[in-house]
N, C-alpha and C positions, 0 to 999 in steps of 0.2 A: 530600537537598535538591537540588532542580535550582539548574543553573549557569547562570548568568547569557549573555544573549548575549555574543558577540563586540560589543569597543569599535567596530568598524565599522556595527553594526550597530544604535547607540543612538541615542537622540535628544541631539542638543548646543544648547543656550541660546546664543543668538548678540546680540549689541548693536548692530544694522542705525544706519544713523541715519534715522533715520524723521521723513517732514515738513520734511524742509531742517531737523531741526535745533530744531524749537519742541515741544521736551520739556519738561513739568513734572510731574517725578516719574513717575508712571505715567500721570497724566492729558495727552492731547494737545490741542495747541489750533487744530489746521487741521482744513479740513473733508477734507482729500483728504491724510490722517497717517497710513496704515498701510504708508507704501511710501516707498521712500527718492525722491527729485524727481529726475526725469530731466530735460536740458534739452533744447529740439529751437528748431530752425530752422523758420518755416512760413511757404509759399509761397502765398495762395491768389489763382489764375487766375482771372478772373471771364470777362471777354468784348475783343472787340477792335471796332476800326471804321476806316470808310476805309481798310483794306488794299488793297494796291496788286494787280493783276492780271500775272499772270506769263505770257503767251499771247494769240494771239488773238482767241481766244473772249473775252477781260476776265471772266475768273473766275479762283480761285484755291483751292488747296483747304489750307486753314491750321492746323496746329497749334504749336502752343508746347512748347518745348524749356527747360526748369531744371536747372541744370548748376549742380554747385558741387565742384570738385575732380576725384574721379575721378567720384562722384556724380550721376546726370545720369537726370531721370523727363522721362515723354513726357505731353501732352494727349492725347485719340482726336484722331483729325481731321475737318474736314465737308468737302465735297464742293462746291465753284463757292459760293463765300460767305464774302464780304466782311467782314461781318459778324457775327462768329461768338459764341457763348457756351457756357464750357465749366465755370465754378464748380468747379473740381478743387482740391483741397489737398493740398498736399507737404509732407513735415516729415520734416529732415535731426538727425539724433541729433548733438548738439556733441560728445561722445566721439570722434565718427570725422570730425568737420569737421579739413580737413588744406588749406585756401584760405583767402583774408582779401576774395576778391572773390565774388558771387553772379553769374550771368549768367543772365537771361529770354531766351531768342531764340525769335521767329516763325517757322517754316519753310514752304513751299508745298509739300505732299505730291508727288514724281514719281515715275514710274515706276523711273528711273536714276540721278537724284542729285537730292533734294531741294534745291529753293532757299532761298535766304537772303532775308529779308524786311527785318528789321529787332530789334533786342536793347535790353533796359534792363540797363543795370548797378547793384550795388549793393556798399556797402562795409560788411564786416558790422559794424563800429565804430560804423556809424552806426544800425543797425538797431535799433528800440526795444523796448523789455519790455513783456507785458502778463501779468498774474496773476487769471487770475479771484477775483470775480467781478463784475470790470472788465467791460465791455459790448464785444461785439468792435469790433476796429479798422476802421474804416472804410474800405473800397479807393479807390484816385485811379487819375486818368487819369496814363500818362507816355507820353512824344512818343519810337516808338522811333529809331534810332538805325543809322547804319548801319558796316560795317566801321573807316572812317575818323575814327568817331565824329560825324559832320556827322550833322544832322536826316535821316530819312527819313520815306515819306510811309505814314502808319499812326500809333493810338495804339491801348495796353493797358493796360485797369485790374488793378491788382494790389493787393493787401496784403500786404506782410512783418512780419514779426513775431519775436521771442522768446518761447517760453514752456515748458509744462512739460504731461505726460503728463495735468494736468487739465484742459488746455485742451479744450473742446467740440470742435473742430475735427479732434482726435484719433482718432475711431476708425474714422475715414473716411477720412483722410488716408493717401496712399501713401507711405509710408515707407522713405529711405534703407537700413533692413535688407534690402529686397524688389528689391532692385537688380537681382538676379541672375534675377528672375521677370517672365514675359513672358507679356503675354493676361488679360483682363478676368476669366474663369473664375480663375485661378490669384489673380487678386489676391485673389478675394472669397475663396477659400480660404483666405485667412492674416490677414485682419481678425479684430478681436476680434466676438464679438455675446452679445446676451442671448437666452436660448430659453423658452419655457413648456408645459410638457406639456402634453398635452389632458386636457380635464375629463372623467374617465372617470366611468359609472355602473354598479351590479350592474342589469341587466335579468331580475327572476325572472316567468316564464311555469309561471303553476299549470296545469297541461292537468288539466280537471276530467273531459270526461265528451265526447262525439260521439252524433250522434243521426241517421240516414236513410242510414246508409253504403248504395251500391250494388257489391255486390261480385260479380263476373263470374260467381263460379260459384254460383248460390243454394245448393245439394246441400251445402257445406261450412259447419263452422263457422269464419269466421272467425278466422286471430289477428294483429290489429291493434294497431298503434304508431303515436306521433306520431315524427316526427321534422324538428328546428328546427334552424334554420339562419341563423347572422347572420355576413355577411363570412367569413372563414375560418373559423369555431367550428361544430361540426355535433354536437349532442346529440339523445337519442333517451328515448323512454320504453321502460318493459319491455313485453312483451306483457300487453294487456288480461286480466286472468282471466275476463270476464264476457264469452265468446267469443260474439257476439252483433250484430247490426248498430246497436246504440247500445251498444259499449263504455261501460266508464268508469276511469280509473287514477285520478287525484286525486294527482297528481306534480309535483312543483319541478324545473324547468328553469330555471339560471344562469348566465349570459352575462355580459359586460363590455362594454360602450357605450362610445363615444366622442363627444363633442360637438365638431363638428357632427355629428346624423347624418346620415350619407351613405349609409347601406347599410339597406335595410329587412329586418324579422325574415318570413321563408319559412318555412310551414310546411306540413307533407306528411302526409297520411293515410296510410300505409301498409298491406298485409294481406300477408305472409310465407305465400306460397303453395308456395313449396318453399327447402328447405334454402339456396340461394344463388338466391334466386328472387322479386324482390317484385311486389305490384301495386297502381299508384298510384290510390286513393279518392277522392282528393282535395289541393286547395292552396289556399292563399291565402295574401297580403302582407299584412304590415302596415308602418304608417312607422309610424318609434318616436316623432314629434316630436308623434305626437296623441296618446301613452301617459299613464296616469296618471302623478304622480309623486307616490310615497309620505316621508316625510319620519318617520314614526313606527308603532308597532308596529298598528294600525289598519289592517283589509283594507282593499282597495280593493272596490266593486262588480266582480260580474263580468261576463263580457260572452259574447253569442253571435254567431259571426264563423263568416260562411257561406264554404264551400269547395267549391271547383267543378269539375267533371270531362268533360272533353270529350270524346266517342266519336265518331268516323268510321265511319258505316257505307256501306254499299252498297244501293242502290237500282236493282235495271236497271246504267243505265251511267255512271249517277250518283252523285258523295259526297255524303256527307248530313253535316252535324254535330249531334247531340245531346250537350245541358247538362243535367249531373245537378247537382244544388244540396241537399249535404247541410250540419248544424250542426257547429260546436265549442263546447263553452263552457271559456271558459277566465278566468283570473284576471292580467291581463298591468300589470306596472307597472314605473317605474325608480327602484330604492331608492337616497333621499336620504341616508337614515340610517347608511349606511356609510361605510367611509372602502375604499379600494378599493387593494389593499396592491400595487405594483409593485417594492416592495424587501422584502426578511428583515423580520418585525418585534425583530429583535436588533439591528437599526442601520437601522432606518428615520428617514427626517429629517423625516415629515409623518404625523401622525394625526387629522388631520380631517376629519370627514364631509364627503362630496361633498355638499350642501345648504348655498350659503352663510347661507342662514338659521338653519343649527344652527352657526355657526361663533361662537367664542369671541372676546372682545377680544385681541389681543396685548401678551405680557408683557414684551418688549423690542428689544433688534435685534442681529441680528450682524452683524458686519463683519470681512471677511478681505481681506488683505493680500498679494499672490503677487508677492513680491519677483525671488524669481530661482532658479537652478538651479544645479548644480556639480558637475563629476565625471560628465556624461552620460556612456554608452556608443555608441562609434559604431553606429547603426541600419538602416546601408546605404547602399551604395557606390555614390560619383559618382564619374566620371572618373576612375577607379580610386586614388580614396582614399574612407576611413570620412567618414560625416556625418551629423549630426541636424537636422532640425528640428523642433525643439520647441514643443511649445503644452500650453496646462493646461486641463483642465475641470472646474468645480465645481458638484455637485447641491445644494442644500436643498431639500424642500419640491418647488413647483410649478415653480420659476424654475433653469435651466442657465443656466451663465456658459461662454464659453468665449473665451480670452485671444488675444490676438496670433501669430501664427508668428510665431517668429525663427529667421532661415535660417541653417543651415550655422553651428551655434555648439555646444559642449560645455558653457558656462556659459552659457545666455539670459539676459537682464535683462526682465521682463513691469513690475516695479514696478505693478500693475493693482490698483486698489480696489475691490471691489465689497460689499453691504449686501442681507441678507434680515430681512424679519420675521420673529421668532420666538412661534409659540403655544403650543408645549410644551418645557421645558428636558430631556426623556428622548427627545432625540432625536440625529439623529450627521448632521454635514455630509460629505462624501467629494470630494476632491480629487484628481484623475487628472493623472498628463503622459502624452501622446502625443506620435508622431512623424509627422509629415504626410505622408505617402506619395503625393498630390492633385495636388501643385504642376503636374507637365504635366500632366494629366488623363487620367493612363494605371490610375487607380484607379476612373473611371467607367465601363467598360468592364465587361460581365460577365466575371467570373472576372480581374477587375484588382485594383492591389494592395490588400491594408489596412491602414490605419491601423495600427504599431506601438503595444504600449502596455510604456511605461516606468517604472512605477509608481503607486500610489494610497494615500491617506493619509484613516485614518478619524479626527474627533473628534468625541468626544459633548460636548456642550456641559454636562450636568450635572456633569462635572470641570472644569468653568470656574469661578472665581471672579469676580465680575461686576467691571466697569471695570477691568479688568486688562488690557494687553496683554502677550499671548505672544508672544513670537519667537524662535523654534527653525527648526534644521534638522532636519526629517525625514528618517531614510534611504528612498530609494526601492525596493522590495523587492518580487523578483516569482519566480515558481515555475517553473522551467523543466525538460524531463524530463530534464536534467543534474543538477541540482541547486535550491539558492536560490542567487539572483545581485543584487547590489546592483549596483544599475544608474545611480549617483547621490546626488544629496540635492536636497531642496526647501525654500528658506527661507519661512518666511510668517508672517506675522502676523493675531495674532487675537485678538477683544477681543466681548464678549459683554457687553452692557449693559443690565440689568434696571430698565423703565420702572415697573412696582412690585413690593415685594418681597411683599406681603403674597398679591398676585395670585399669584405666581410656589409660593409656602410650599403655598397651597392646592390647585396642579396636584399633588402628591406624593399628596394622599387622593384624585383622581379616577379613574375607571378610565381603562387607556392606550390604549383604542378605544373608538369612540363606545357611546351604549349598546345599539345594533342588535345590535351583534356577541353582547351577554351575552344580548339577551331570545330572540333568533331566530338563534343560532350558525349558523355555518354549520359543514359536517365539513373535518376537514386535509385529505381529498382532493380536496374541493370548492375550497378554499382554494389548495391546490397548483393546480392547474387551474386558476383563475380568475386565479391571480397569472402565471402561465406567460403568458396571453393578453395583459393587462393591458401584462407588459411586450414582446411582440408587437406592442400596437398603439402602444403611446411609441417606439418605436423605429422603425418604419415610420413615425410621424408628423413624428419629428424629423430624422431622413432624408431628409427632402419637402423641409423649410426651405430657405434659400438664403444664406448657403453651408450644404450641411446638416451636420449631426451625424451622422455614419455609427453603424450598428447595431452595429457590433464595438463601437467605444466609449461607444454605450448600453448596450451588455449588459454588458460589463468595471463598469463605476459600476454596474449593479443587481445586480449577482452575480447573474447567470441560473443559471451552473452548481455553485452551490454547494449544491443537493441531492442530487448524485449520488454516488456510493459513491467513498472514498477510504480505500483503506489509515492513512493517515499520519492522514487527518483525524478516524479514528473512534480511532486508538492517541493522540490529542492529546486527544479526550475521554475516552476514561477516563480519561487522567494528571489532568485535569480533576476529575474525577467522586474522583477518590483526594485529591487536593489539596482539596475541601471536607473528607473525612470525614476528614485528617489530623487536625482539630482533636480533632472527637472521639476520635481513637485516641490520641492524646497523651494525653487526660483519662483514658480508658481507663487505661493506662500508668501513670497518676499514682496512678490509684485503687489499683491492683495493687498500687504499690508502697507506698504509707498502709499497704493491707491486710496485708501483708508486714512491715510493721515496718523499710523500708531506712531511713526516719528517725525515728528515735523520738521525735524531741520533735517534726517536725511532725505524725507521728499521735498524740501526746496533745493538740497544737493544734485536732487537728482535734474528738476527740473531746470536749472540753469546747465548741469551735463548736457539735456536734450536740447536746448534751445542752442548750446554751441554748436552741438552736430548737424541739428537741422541749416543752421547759416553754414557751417561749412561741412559741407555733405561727404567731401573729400578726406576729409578726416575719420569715417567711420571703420572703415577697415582696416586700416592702423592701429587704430586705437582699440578694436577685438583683438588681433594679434597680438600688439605690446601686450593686454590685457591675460592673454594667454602663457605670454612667456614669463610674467610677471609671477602668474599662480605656478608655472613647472618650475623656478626657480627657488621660490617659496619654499613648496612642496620637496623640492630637494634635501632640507635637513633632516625629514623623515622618510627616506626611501627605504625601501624596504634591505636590512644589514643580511638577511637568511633567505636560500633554495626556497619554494613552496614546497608543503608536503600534504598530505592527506588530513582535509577538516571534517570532522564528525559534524558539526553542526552545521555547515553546509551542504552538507550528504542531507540532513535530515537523519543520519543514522541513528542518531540518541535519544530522538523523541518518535521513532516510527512505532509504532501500532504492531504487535503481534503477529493478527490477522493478517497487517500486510507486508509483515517480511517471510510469513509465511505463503503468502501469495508470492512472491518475488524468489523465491526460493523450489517453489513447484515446474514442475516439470514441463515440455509441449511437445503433445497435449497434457492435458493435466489427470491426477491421479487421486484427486482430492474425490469424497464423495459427494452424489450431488448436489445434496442440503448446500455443503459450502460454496460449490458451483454459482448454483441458483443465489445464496444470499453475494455473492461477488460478483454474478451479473446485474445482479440490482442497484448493486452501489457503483456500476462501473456507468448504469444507463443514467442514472441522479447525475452524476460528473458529466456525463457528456448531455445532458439537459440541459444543462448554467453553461456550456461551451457552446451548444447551438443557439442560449437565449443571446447569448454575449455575439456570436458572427452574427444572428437574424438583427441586430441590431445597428450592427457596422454594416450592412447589408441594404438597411433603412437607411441611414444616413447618407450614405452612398446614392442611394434613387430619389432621395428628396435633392439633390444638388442635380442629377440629371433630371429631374422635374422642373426646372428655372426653365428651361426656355424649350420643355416639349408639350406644353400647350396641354398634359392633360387636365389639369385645372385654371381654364382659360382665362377667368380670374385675377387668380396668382399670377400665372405667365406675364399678363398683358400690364400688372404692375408693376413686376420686375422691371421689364422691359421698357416702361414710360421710365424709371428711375434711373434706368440704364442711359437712356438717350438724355435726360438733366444732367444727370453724373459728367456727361463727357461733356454736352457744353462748359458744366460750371470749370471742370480742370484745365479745358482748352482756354479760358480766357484769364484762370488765375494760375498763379504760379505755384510750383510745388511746392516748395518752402512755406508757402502759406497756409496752404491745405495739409499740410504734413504737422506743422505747428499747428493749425487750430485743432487737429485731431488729439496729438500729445496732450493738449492744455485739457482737452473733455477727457480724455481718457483716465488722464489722472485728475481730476477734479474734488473738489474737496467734499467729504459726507453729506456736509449740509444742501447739497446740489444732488443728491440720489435719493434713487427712489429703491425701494426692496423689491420692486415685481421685477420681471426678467426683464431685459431692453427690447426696442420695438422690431430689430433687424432679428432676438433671437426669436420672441414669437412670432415670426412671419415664416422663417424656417422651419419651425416645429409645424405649421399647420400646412405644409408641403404636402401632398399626396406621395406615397411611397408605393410599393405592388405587395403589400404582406394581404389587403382584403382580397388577394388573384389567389393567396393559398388554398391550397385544400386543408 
C-alpha cells in the first residue's frame, strides 16, 4: 500500500474571514466575498492651476508629492506649466499607515533641489468611507498652503478617500507596497491585469496536384515537393511519385493561425536536383484573411493559385527578366470546427471550438479567491539579504489573470477576486506564483533574468461541489535537480456555481472535443506538433502585452515540457497502471481463495449465489448493478471533503534518484558529458529490454490463439478441432444451465479434488506454436 505524503506536504482547510465578515453558512452575500477586505487609503491627484513661477522665464515645471509616514509616491512632472493634469491614484495599505496626518505637496522640478510650491494637509480622522458600489467621490479644489501654513498662491483638486481592494480605482493605483520601485516600466511591472490568448485556428492546405512546372533541366525527371511556410512553422510534402512536370500528392498540411493574421501562408514549388541541392519552380503568397473558413466536415471548393518564377537572363550586355507562370491547385481553409489544444488534454481548462458559432451556452461561473501566501522561500538576493517578490497567475480558458507584485515579502497579501465562465465542468483551472525578477528592468535585456517560478496548483472543477466555497491552503511544490522542495503555501478560495444543473448533467454524455476531432482526427504526432506551435504563438503573443506575461511563465502554466522522457515520471505510471489492476488482483485473490476453500462457509455462500443465477439467468445483471450502486452508496460516507492538489508520492518525486532528476532536468539535446550519456543510454536499453521481453510475450500469446485453427501444427489443430465439433454436439443437446452449473461446481471444487500441475486446457495452449523460432 503506498504511504501517504509527508504532513508538510498536504492540503489544510483554513477559515479565512472572507468578505468583512458577511458569512451565511456557506452562501456569501457581497459581491467582492472570496477574499478577506483589505483597507487602503486613496489619494487621487487630478490637476492643479494658477501655480506660481519659480524663475524668470515665469514657468514652472510641477509635480506633486503624497507623503504619509515614511510612505511618500511621486506625480511624473510637465515641463514650463502652470497648469498641469495628472489623474494619478495613490492607495496606502492601513496595515502599514504609522501617521495620523496625510500631506499633498507641490514641488517645481530643479535641477539641484526641487522647490517648494505649496501643500494640502489632511487629518486622517477626518477622511471619509466610500464602499462600492457607491459612485466615486467627487474631487474639490483646495487653496495650497505654504510652510507657515498662510495661504499660498496655487490651487489642487484632490480626492481622498477610504476604501477597500474593490474599489475601481484599484488596479491602477500606485501602491504604498511599490515604495521601494522606481521608473514607469518597473511600476507597470507589478500592477495586476487581465490577459486573453489569441484566437488561434488549424490552417489545413490540401496540396492537390501542380500543372506547367518549368524545370531547368528538361532531360531529367523531376522530383518535386511543396513546401509551406507560415511565420516560424515550415511543413513540406513527400516527393511527388508522378515524377513529371504536373505532379500530383493530394496531402494535408496543418498549421496553427493566429488571429489577427499578420503573417501570410508562402508557398514554394520545389524540384530536389541533388542530395542537398533544391531548385526553386515556383512561389506564391497567400493572406489568410481571404481563406475559406470551414466550420463543419464539408469541403471547401478548391482553388487554382498561380506561382511565379523569375529568370534573369543575359542578353548582349543586358539583364533580361523572364516570368514563368505555372498552377497549384490546392484545397486551403481555417478549421472552425476544432478546438486547437495549447495545454495536455488531461488538464485542459477550455474545450471549445475555435468558431464562436459552434460554441455552447455556459453552465455557470467560477470564481477564485488568491488571498495570500506563507512560508515563501527566499528567491534572490538584494543588498545581500534573501527576497521575494511575489505575484500569481491564473489560466482558465481564454482569459489570464495575473495579481499585483508584492515587494520584498515572505507572506504577500493579493486578497484579488476574479470570475471566469464556465462551458465544461471536465475541465482544471491552474494557478501559478512567481517571483518578479523585472522590477529594474535588467530582465528585458537578451539573456536577462527570468521570472522565478515558485509553485502552481491544479483544480479540476468536476471535484467541486457547486455553491460551495473552498478555502484551503495549498502546498507550493516544485521539482528541482536536488530534489522536491516545498517552496510555501497558497491560500485561496474557490466556489464553482452551476447556472443549470440539468445543462451541466448532460456535458457528462457529450464527447470532450468538438466533433471535428472524431469525424476527421487528426494523428498524435500531428497533434503533438500543432499543440508545440499553438503554445509558441500564446507565448510570443502574451509577451508582446504591456506589462507582458513573459514565456517562462507561459510555458511553466501550459506544461510545455511535460512530454519528454522522465525516469521518475514513467516509474509513477506504472505504479499508476498497477494501482488500477490492484482491484482486479485483489478479486483475483478472492477468487483463489473461495476456490481453495480458506472460508468455507463463504464458499458455500457463494455457491448457492451461483446456483441461483445459473436457474435464473435473468437475474444476473440486476444483480451486478444493485451490486454496484450498493458499493457507490457505501462509498459515499468517504468521499472525498477536499480539491485534489499536487502528491509527491505519486509523482514518484520523493524517492527519485539523483541521476534521474537530473536526467529529467537536462536539456534537448542534451549537454551532459558523454560518460553520462553513454552510462543513460545503457540503462534506458535495460528498460526497454523488460518492455520488449514483456510485448514479445503478448505477441506469443497472441499467435498461439491464431495457431488453433491455422494448421501450423497439424496435430494441435486437428485436436482442437475434434473437440470443437464434441463441444457443440454435447451443448446442442444439453441445456445451458447445466453445462454452466456443472462448470461452476468444477471450478470451484474443493482441494482435495486438485491437482498442483497446471490443468490439461492450460497445457495444450502452452505447447501452441508461436512465430518467435521465424526470428532473427
Amino acid at each position: 500500500m503506498q504511504r501517504p505524503p509527508p504532513e508538510d506536504f498536504l492540503l489544510k482547510e483554513t477559515k479565512p474571514h472572507l468578505g468583512g465578515g458577511k458569512i451565511s453558512g456557506d452562501k456569501l452575500t457581497s459581491t467582492y466575498d472570496l477574499v478577506e477586505q483589505m483597507q487602503y487609503l486613496y489619494v487621487r491627484v487630478v490637476k492643479a492651476k494658477e501655480l506660481p513661477s519659480k524663475d524668470v522665464t515665469g514657468s514652472c515645471d510641477p509635480y506633486v508629492e503624497v507623503k504619509l509616514g515614511n510612505y511618500k509616491g511621486t506625480t511624473r512632472h510637465f515641463e514650463k506649466k502652470t497648469n498641469p493634469e495628472w489623474s494619478q491614484v495613490f492607495a496606502f495599505s492601513k496595515d502599514r499607515i504609522q501617521a495620523s496626518i496625510l500631506e499633498v505637496t507641490v514641488k517645481d522640478k530643479d535641477v539641484v533641489k526641487d522647490d517648494f510650491i505649496g501643500r494640502v494637509w489632511f487629518d486622517l480622522n477626518e477622511i471619509p468611507k466610500r464602499v462600492p458600489p457607491d459612485s466615486p467621490l467627487a474631487p474639490q479644489w483646495y487653496r495650497l498652503e505654504d510652510r507657515k501654513g498662510d495661504k499660498a498662491k496655487g490651487e489642487l483638486m484632490l480626492a481622498v478617500w477610504m476604501g477597500t481592494q474593490a474599489d475601481e480605482a484599484f488596479p491602477e493605483a500606485w501602491h504604498s507596497d511599490a515604495a521601494t520601485v522606481s521608473g514607469t516600466d518597473a511600476l507597470a511591472n507589478i500592477r495586476s491585469k487581465v490577459y486573453l490568448s489569441p484566437k488561434l485556428w488549424y490552417l489545413r492546405v490540401n496540396v492537390i496536384e501542380a500543372q506547367d512546372l518549368q524545370p531547368s533541366d528538361k532531360g531529367r525527371f523531376p522530383e518535386v515537393y511543396v513546401k509551406a511556410i507560415l511565420g516560424n512553422q515550415t511543413l513540406r510534402t513527400r516527393i511527388s511519385q508522378s515524377r513529371s512536370i504536373n505532379p500530383m500528392w493530394n496531402e494535408d498540411l496543418m498549421f496553427v493561425a493566429a488571429e489577427p493574421f499578420e503573417e501570410p501562408l508562402i508557398l514554394s514549388v520545389e524540384d530536389r536536383v541533388a542530395p542537398n541541392k533544391e531548385e526553386l519552380l515556383g512561389k506564391c503568397v497567400i493572406p489568410l484573411h481571404l481563406m475559406d473558413r470551414r466550420l463543419d466536415h464539408k469541403p471547401v471548393n478548391t482553388r487554382w493559385f498561380n506561382i511565379e518564377k523569375h529568370v534573369v537572363i543575359m542578353e548582349g550586355d543586358k539583364k533580361k527578366e523572364i516570368k514563368f507562370a505555372s498552377r497549384i491547385h490546392m484545397r486551403v481553409c481555417l478549421e472552425g470546427g476544432y478546438h486547437v489544444l495549447d495545454e495536455s488534454t488531461h488538464y485542459s481548462s477550455d474545450l471549445r471550438p475555435t468558431a464562436k458559432q459552434l460554441w455552447k451556452s455556459s453552465i455557470g461561473v467560477l470564481e477564485v479567491g488568491i488571498l495570500n501566501a506563507s512560508g515563501l522561500m527566499p528567491m534572490k538576493t538584494s543588498n545581500g539579504r534573501g527576497t521575494t517578490d511575489a505575484y500569481c497567475v491564473a489560466k482558465y480558458g481564454q482569459k489570464w489573470v495575473r495579481t499585483r507584485t508584492i515587494i520584498d515579502s515572505f507572506a504577500p497579501r493579493w486578497n484579488e477576486q476574479y470570475t471566469w465562465e464556465v462551458f465544461d465542468p471536465c475541465t482544471v483551472i491552474t494557478i501559478g506564483v512567481f517571483d518578479n525578477c523585472h522590477l529594474h528592468g535588467g530582465g528585458d535585456k537578451p539573456g536577462g533574468q527570468r521570472d522565478s517560478k515558485i509553485g502552481k496548483v491544479r483544480i479540476r472543477l468536476s471535484t467541486l461541489e457547486t455553491d460551495r466555497v473552498y478555502t484551503h491552503s495549498y502546498p507550493l511544490l516544485v521539482l528541482h535537480p536536488t530534489g522536491v522542495k516545498k517552496m510555501g503555501e497558497i491560500q485561496l478560495a474557490v466556489r464553482f456555481t452551476c447556472s443549470s444543473l440539468l445543462n451541466m448533467m448532460h456535458m457528462y454524455s457529450n464527447p470532450l472535443l468538438p466533433k471535428m476531432h472524431y469525424i476527421h482526427p487528426l494523428t498524435v504526432s500531428q497533434l503533438d506538433s500543432l499543440r508545440h506551435q499553438a503554445t509558441q504563438i500564446v507565448s510570443m503573443r502574451l509577451s508582446r502585452a504591456e506589462p507582458p506575461l513573459r514565456k517562462e511563465v507561459v510555458e511553466y502554466m501550459l506544461d510545455v515540457g511535460s512530454h519528454m522522457w522522465s525516469m521518475r515520471r514513467s516509474k509513477a505510471n506504472f505504479f499508476r497502471i498497477m494501482g488500477v489492476l490492484s482491484g482486479l488482483i485483489a478479486v483475483g485473490k478472492w477468487f483463489d481463495q473461495i476456490c481453495n476453500w480458506k472460508n468455507p462457509i463463504t464458499t458455500v455462500l457463494i455457491h448457492i449465489l451461483f446456483i441461483i443465477l445459473v436457474m435464473y439467468p435473468e437475474l444476473i445483471l440486476p444483480t451486478i448493478f444493485l451490486y454496484l450502486f450498493l458499493i457507490g452508496i457505501w462509498y459515499y460516507r468517504w468521499r472525498p471533503r477536499h480539491p485534489p492538489h499536487m502528491d509527491t508520492r505519486l509523482s514518484h518525486a520523493d524517492s527519485a534518484h539523483p541521476d534521474e532528476l537530473d536526467e529529467e532536468f537536462d536539456t534537448f539535446p542534451t549537454t551532459r558529458p558523454s560518460d553520462i550519456v553513454r552510462m543513460r543510454y545503457d540503462r534506458l536499453r535495460s528498460i526497454a529490454g523488460r518492455i520488449q521481453t514483456v510485448v514479445g510475450d503478448l505477441a506469443t500469446q497472441g499467435e498461439r490463439l491464431q495457431s488453433l485453427l491455422s494448421w501450423r501444427d497439424p496435430r494441435a489443430t486437428a485436436l482442437f478441432v475434434i473437440f470443437c465439433l464434441i463441444a457443440a454436439i454435447v451443448l446442442y443437446v444439453t441445456p445451458f444451465q447445466v453445462v454452466a452449473l456443472l462448470s461452476g461446481i468444477y471450478v470451484l471444487r474443493h482441494p482435495r479434488f486438485r491437482h498442483k500441475l497446471p490443468s490439461v486446457p492450460l497445457n495444450f495452449f502452452r505447447r501452441l506454436p508461436a512465430r518467435t523460432d521465424c526470428m532473427l
